[in-house]
C-alpha positions as CSV (number, residue, x, y, z in Angstrom):
1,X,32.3,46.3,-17.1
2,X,35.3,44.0,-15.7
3,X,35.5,40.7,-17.7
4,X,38.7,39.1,-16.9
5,X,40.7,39.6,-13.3
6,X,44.3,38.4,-13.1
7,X,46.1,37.6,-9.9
8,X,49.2,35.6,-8.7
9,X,52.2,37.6,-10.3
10,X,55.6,38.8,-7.9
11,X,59.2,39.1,-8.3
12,X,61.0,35.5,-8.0
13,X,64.5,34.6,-9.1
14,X,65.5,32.4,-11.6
15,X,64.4,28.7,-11.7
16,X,61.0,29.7,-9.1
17,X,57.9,29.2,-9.9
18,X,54.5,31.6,-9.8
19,X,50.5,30.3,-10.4
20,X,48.9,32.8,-12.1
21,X,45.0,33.2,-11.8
22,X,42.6,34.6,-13.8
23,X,38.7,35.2,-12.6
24,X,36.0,35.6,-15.7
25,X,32.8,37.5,-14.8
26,X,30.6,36.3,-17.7
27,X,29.0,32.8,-17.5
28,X,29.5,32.0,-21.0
29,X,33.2,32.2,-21.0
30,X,32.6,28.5,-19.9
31,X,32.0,27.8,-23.2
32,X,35.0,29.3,-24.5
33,X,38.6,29.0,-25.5
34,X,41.1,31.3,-23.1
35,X,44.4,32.0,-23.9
36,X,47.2,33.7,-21.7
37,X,49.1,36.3,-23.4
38,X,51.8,38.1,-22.3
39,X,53.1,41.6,-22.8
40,X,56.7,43.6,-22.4
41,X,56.7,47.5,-22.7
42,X,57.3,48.9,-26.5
43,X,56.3,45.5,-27.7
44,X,52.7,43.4,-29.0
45,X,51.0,41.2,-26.8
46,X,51.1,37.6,-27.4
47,X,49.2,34.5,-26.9
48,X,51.4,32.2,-24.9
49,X,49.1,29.3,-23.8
50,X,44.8,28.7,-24.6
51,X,42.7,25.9,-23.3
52,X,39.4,24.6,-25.2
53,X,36.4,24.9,-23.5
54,X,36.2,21.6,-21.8
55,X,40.0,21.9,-20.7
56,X,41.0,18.8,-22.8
57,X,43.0,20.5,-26.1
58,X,45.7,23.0,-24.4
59,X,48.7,24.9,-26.9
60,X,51.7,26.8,-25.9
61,X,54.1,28.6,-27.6
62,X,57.1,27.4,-28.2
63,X,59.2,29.8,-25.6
64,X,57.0,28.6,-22.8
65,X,56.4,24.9,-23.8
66,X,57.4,22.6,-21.2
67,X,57.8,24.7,-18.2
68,X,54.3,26.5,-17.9
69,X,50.5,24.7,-17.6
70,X,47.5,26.0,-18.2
71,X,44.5,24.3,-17.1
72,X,40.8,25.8,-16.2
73,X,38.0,24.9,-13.5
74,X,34.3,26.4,-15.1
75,X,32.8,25.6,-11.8
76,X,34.9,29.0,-10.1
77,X,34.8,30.8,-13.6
78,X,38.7,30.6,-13.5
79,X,41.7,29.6,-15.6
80,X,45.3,29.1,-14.2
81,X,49.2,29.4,-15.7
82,X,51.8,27.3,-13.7
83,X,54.7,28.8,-14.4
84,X,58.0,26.6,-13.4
85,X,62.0,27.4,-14.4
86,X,61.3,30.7,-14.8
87,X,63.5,32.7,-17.1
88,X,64.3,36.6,-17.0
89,X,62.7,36.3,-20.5
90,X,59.7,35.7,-18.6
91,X,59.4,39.4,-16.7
92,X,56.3,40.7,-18.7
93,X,52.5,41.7,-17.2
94,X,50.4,38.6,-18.0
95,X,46.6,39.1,-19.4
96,X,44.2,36.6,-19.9
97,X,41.3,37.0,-23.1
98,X,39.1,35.2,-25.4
99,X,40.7,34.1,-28.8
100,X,42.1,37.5,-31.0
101,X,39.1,37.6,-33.4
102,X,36.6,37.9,-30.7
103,X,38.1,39.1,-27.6
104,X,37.2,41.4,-25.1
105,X,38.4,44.7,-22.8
106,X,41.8,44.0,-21.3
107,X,42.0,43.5,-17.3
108,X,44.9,45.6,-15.9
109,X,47.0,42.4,-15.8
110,X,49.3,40.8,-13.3
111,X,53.3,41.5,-13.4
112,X,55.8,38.9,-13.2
113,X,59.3,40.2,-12.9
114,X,61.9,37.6,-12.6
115,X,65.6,39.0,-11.2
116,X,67.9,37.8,-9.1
């Protein structure tokens, strides 16, 4: 039913930093690629970070590059986004998901809203 469950988001100011979570149910996710996306209201979702399988090959795009991490442990069934200099641009809900051609039902998400 529930594949992916995110966790971690809250309201920081500028410049703080959040670690986002994401718990997947299904074993074989382990032997997967996960990407974060994120989305704002009226607009797409996007991937913003993935991680291969074994954690070793990781890509961002190019508005989070350098300030957020992704990185995954398979032994909890969980990937993280460490999210540092935060940026107003970065108040969206954050999702996590398989790779666009093969992904699965949405979680509910986790907001990050970041205001001073």
């Amino acid at each position: 039913q529930v594949h992916f469950t995110e966790s971690g988001g809250g309201l920081v100011p500028p410049g703080g930093s959040l670690r986002l979570s994401c718990v997947f149910s299904e074993l074989l996710y382990r032997g997967y690629p996960i990407h974060w996306y994120r989305q704002v209201p009226g607009n797409q979702r996007h991937s913003i970070a993935s991680i291969t399988a074994d954690g070793l090959t990781r890509t961002y795009d190019d508005s989070v590059k350098g300030r957020f991490t992704i990185s995954r442990d398979n032994a909890k069934n969980t990937v993280y986004l460490q999210m540092n200099s935060l940026k107003a641009e970065d108040t969206a809900v954050y999702y996590c998901n398989l790779d666009p051609r093969v992904q699965e039902a949405w979680g509910q998400g986790t907001q990050v809203s970041v205001s001073s």
